[in-house]
C-alpha positions as CSV (number, residue, x, y, z in Angstrom):
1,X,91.6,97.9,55.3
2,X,89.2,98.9,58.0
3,X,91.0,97.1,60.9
4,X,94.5,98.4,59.3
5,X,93.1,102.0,60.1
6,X,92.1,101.7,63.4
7,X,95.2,100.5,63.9
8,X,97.3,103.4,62.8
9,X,94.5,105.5,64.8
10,X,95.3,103.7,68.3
11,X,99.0,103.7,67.6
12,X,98.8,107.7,66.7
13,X,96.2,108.2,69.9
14,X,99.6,106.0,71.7
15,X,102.0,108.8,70.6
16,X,100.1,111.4,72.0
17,X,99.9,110.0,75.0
18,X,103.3,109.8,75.8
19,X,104.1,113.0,74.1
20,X,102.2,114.6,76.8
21,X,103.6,112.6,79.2
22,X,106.8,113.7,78.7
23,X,106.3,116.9,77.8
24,X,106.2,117.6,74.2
25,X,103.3,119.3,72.1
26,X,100.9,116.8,70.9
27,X,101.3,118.2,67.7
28,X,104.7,116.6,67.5
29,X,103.5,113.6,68.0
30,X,100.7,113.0,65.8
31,X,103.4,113.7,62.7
32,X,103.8,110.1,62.9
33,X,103.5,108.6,59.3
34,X,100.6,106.8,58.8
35,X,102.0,104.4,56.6
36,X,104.0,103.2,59.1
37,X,103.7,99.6,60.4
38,X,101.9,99.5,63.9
39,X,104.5,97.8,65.6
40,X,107.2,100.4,65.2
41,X,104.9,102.9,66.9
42,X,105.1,100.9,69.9
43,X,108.6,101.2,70.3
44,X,108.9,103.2,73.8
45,X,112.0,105.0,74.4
46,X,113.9,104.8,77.9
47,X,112.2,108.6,78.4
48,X,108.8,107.2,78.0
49,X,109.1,104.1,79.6
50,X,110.6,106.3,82.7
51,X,107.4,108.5,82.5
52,X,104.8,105.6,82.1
53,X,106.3,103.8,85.4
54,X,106.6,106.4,87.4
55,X,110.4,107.5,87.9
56,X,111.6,111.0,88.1
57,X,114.5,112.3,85.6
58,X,117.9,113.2,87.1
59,X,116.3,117.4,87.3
60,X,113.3,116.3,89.2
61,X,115.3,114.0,91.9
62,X,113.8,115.9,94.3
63,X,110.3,116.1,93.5
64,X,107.4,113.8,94.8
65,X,107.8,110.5,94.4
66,X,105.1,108.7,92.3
67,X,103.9,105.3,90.6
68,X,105.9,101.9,91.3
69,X,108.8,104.3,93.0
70,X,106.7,104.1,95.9
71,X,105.6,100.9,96.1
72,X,109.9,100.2,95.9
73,X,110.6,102.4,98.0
74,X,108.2,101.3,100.9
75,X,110.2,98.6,101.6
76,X,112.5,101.0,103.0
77,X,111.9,101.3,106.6
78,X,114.2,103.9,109.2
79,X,114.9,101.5,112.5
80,X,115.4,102.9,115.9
81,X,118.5,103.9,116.4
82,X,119.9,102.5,119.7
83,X,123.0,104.7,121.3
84,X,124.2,102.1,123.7
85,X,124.2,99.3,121.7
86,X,127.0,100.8,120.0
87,X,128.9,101.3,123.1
88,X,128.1,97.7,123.9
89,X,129.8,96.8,120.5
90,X,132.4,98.9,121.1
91,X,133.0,97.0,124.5
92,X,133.0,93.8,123.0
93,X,135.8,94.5,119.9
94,X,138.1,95.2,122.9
95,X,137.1,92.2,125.1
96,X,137.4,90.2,121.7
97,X,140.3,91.4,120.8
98,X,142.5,89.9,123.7
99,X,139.8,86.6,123.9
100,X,140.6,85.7,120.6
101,X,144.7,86.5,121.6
102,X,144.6,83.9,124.4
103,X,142.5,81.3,122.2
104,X,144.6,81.3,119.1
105,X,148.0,82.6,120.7
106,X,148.4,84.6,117.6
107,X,148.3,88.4,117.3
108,X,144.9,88.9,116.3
109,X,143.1,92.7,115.6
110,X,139.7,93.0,115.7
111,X,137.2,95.8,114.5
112,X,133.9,97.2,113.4
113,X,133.5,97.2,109.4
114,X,129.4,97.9,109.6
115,X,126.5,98.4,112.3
116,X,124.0,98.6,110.5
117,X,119.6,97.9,110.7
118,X,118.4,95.4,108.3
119,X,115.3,93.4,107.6
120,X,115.9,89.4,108.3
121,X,115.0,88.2,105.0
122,X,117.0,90.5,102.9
123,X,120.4,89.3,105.0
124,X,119.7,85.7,104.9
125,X,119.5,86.3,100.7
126,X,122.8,88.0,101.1
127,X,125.0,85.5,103.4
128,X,128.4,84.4,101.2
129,X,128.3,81.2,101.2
130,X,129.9,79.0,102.0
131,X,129.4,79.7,105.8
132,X,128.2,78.4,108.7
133,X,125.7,80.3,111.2
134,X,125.5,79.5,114.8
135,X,122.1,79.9,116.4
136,X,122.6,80.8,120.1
137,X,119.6,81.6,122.7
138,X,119.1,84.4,125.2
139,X,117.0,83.0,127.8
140,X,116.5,85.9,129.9
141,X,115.4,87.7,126.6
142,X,113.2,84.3,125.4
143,X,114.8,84.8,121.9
144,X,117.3,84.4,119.6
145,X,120.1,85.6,117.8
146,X,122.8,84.6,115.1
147,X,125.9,84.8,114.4
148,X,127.6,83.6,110.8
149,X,131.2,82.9,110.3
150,X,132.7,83.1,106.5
151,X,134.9,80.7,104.6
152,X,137.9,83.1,105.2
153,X,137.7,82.9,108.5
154,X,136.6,79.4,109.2
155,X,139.7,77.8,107.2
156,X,141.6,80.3,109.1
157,X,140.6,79.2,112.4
158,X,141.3,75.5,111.5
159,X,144.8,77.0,110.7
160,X,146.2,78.2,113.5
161,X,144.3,76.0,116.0
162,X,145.8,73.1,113.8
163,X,149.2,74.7,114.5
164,X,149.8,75.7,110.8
165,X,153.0,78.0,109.8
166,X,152.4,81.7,110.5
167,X,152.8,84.1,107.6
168,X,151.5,81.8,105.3
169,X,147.6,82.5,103.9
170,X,145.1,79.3,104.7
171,X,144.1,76.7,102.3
172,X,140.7,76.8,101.0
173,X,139.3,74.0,99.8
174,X,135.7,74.7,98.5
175,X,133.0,72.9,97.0
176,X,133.0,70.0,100.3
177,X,130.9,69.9,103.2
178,X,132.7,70.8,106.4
179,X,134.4,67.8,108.1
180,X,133.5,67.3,112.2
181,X,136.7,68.9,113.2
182,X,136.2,72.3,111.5
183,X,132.6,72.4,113.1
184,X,133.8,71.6,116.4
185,X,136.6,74.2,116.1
186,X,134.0,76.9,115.3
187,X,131.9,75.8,117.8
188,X,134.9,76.8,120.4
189,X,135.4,80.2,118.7
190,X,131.9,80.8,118.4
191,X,131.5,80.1,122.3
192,X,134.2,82.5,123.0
193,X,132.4,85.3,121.2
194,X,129.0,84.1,123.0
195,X,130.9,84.4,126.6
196,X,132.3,87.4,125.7
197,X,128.8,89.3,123.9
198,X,127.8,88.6,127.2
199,X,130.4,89.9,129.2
200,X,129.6,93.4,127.0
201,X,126.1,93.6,128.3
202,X,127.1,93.1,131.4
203,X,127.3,96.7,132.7
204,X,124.1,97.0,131.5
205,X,122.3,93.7,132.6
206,X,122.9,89.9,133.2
207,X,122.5,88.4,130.2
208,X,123.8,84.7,128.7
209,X,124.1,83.7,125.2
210,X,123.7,80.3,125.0
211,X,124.5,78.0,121.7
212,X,122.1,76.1,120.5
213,X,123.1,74.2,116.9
214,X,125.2,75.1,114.2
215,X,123.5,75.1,110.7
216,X,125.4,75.7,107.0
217,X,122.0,75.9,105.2
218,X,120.9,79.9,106.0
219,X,116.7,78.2,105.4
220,X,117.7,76.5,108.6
221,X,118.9,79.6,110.4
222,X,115.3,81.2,110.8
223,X,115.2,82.6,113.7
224,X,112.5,85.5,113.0
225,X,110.4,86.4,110.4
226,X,111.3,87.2,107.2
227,X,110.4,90.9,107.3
228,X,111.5,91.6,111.1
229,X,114.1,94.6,111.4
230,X,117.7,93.3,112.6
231,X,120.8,94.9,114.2
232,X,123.4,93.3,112.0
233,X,127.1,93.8,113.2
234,X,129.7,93.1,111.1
235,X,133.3,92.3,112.8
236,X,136.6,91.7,111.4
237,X,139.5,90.0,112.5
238,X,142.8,90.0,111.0
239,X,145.5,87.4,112.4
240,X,148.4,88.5,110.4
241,X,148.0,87.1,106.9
242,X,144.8,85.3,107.8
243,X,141.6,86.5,108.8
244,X,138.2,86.6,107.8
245,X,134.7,88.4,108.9
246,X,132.0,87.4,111.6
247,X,128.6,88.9,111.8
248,X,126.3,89.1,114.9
249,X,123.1,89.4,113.8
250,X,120.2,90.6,116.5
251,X,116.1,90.7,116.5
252,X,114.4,93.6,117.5
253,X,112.8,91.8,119.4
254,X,115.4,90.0,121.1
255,X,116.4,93.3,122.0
256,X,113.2,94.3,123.0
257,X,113.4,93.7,127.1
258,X,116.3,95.7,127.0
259,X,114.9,98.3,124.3
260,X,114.3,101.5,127.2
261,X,118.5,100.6,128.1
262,X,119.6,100.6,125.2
263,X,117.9,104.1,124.0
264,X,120.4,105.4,127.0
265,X,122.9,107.7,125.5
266,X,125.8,107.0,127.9
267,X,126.4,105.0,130.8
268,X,125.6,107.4,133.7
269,X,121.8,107.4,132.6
270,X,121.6,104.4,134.2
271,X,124.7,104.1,136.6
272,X,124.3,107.3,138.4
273,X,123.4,106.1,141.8
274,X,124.8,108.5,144.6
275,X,125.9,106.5,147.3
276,X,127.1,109.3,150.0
277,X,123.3,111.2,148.9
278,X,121.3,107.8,149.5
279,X,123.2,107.3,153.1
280,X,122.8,111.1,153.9
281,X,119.1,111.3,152.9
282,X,118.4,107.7,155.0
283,X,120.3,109.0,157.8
284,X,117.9,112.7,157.8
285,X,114.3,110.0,156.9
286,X,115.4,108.3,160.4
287,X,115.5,111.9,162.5
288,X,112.3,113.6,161.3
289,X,109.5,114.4,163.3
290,X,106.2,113.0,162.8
291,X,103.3,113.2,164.5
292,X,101.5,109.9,165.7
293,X,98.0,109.9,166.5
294,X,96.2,107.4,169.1
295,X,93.1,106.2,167.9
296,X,90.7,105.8,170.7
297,X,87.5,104.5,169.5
298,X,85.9,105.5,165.9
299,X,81.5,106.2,166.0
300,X,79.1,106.2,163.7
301,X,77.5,109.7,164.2
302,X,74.2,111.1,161.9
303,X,75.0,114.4,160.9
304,X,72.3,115.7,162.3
305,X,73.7,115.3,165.9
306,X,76.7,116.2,164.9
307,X,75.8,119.9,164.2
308,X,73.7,119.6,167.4
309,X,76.8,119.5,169.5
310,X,77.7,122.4,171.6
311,X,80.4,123.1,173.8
312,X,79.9,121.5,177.2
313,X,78.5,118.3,175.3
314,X,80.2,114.8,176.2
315,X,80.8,111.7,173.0
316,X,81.1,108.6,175.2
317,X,84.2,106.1,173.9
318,X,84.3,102.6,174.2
319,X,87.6,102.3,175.6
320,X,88.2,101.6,179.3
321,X,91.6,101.4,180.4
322,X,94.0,98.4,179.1
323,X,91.9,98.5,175.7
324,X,93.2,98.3,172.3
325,X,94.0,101.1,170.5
326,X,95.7,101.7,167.3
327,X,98.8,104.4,166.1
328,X,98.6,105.9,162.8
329,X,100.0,109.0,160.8
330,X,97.7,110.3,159.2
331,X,95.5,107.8,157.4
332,X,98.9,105.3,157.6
333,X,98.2,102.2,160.4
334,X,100.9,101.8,161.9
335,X,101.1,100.2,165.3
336,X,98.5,98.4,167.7
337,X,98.7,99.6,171.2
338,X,97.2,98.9,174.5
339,X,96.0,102.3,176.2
340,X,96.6,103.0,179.9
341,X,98.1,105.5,182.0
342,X,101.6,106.1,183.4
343,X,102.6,108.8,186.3
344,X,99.0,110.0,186.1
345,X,99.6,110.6,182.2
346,X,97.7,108.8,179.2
347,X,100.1,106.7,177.8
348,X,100.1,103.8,175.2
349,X,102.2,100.5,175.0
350,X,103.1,99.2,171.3
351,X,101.5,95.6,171.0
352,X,102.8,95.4,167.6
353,X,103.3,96.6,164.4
354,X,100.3,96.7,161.5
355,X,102.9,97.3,158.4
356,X,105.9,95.1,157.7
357,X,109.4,96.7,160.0
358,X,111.2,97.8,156.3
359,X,107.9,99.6,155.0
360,X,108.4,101.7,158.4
361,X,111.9,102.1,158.7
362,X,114.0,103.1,155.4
C-alpha cells in the first residue's frame, strides 16, 4: 500500500508541474483522483508536451526562443550573400541557352528555378536519384565544384542526341545502371556547361572548369565537408516536350579567391578604368618639375662642432673634380653622376641610373 501511495503522490506532484507550466492554477491540477491508476496520470497532452520541450504556441511565435528550439534552430546559418554571382548566373542561362541550341539542334529554353545557400551535407541527402553528378576542378581556385544532372534530363539528352522523334516525351527506363553511351553523352553536355560557366566568369577573371569523373553514388561526390556552406544553382531546360533540371553546386570556399569580386554590386566596381584620365595624368607625371639635388660628399660631423660653426667657416669635401657623385630627390637615389665643370659652370654627367628606367618614368 505504501509504495501504491507514493505513487499517486509523484504522479499528483507531475500534474502540478505541468499545470504551472502551462499556465493553469495548481489547484486544478491536484483535483486529480487519487484512485486513479498511475499510468493514466502520465498521459501528456500535445499542450504539455509543447511546454516541457521548449516550443512556443501559435500567440507567442514571436517570443524568445527556448529549449530544444534552439538547439534546431542553430543549424540554421545566414550565408553571405554574393551580388555578382547572380549576375554571373544570369550570364550563363544566356550563353547556355544558345550552347545547348547548337549541341542538340533543338529549340531549347533555359532558366533559373532557385539560387539559393545551402550546407553540403544537407543537399547530398536531398539529390533525386537516380542521377549522376559530375565532379569538375577549378585549378586556379585549387577546388572543386559539382554539378548533378536528373533522370529527366539525362534520358532526354540520350533522346535527341540519338536523333529520337521531336514532340514525343523520352523513355525512362529505371531501376538499371546507366549504359557507357548515356555516360559519355552527359559527359559532352556536361563539358558544354563547364566551357561555358567559364566563359561567365570571364568578365570577371580567368577561370577553367575542368572535369574530373562522373559518379552516380552522391557518397562518392564529396567534394567538401559535410557542414560547409554551398551556392547551389538550380537550372532548367525545357526542349519542347522534354527537359529536365541541372544543378551547379559551388563551395564557399571554391569561391573564396574570388570572394572580394564577387561582393561587387555591378560590373563597373571593377571595370571602371578611365583610359583617356590614365593617358592624360601620364602625359602631366612626364612634364612636372622636380627638383634634383647633387650629392657632393656626405661627413660625419659631432654636434658639438656643428653648433661651433660660424659664418666665414669652411667644411672641406672629398670630391675633386671628375668624382662620383650621386642625384637624388629628396631621399629618392636616383642617378650616379660624374662631377666636373662646363663653360666655367658646375655641371654633372649621368653615369647611370640607381632605380630600374620604369620605377622613374611612368
Amino acid at each position: 500500500m505504501s509504495g501504491a501511495s507514493e505513487e499517486e503522490d509523484m504522479a499528483a506532484a507531475w500534474g502540478a508541474a505541468l499545470a504551472e507550466e502551462a499556465g493553469a492554477p495548481a489547484e486544478a491540477a491536484a483535483e486529480v483522483p487519487a484512485e486513479a491508476p498511475a499510468d493514466a496520470a502520465r498521459v501528456l497532452s500535445q499542450a504539455e508536451i509543447d511546454s516541457l520541450m521548449g516550443f512556443e504556441g501559435g500567440a507567442g511565435g514571436d517570443a524568445a526562443k527556448s529549449g530544444i528550439e534552439q538547439v534546431i534552430h542553430s543549424g540554421l546559418v545566414s550565408y553571405e550573400r554574393l551580388p555578382m554571382l547572380e549576375i554571373i548566373f544570369d550570364r550563363l542561362v544566356r550563353i547556355l541557352s544558345t550552347s545547348l541550341r547548337n549541341f542538340t539542334s533543338d529549340n531549347v529554353e533555359v532558366s533559373i528555378e532557385r539560387l539559393a545557400s545551402q550546407r553540403f551535407g544537407d543537399y547530398l541527402n536531398s539529390v533525386p536519384l537516380p542521377a549522376m553528378l559530375a565532379v569538375f576542378k577549378v585549378s586556379e581556385w585549387d577546388n572543386f565544384g559539382l554539378i548533378v544532372v536528373d533522370s529527366a534530363m539525362i534520358y532526354s539528352v540520350v533522346d535527341v542526341l540519338l536523333g529520337g522523334r521531336r514532340g514525343t516525351a523520352a523513355m525512362r527506363i529505371e531501376g538499371r545502371p546507366y549504359t557507357t553511351i548515356e555516360r559519355t553523352l552527359v559527359e559532352r553536355l556536361i563539358g558544354v556547361v563547364l566551357n561555358d560557366l567559364g566563359d561567365a566568369f570571364a568578365p570577371l577573371t580567368d577561370v577553367r572548369f575542368e572535369f574530373e569523373r562522373l559518379e552516380v553514388n552522391p557518397r562518392f561526390a564529396a567534394i567538401s565537408r559535410l557542414s560547409n556552406a554551398c551556392v547551389l544553382t538550380r537550372l532548367r531546360i525545357e526542349m519542347e516536350d522534354r527537359g529536365g533540371r541541372l544543378e551547379l553546386l559551388l563551395p564557399y570556399a571554391t569561391l573564396e579567391p574570388v570572394r572580394e569580386l564577387l561582393l561587387q554590386q555591378f560590373m563597373g566596381e571593377k571595370f571602371g578604368r578611365d583610359s583617356i584620365w590614365e593617358r592624360h595624368l601620364a602625359e602631366q607625371l612626364r612634364h612636372t618639375d622636380i627638383s634634383l639635388d647633387v650629392v657632393l660628399d656626405e661627413q660625419v660631423m659631432p654636434l658639438s662642432s656643428v653648433i661651433a660653426l660660424k659664418p666665414g667657416d669652411r667644411i672641406m669635401l672629398n670630391a675633386p673634380p671628375g668624382a662620383p657623385v650621386r642625384l637624388q630627390c629628396g631621399t629618392v637615389p636616383l642617378f650616379a653622376a660624374e662631377w666636373g665643370r662646363r663653360e666655367n659652370r658646375p655641371a654633372v654627367r649621368i653615369s647611370d641610373s640607381l632605380r630600374p628606367l620604369w620605377e622613374v618614368l611612368p
